[in-house]
C-alpha positions, 0 to 999 in steps of 0.5 A: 913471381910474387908480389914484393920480395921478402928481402936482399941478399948478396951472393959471392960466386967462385971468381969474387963477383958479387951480386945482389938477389931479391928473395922472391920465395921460402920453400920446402920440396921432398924434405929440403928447403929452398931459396927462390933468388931473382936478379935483374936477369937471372932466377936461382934456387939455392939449398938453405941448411943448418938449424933455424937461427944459424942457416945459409945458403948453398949452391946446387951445381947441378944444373938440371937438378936446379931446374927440375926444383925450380920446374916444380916450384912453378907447378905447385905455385899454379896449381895453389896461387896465393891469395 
């Protein structure tokens, strides 16, 4: 996706598993902002909310709504590819 990823992160899912995450992007579509996540094997969107400086990440349990923000992401990436 992009060329090097801005930084690592490491989310806790509802059993305690943890697993570390590369931000591959920072996005904002329909006035939310977004979190592209990539894992070995595994490609997330998550919501970031609260105010700059106190943000965090929050999960979209609604998989067909993470897909239709990741779907979108994609499309908007090649049809204005960074330079």
């Amino acid at each position: 996706m992009g060329d090097v990823p801005r930084d690592y992160i490491t989310i806790e899912d509802n059993e305690g598993i943890q697993k570390r995450f590369a931000v591959e992007a920072l996005f904002d579509m329909e006035e939310e902002s977004y979190a592209l996540l990539t894992a070995d094997d595994e490609t997330i969107v998550m919501k970031i909310e609260g105010e700059e400086g106190n943000q965090y990440l929050v999960g979209i349990n609604n998989p067909m709504e993470s897909q239709a923000i990741l779907d979108a992401y994609q499309i908007a990436v090649e049809e204005a590819p960074a330079e």
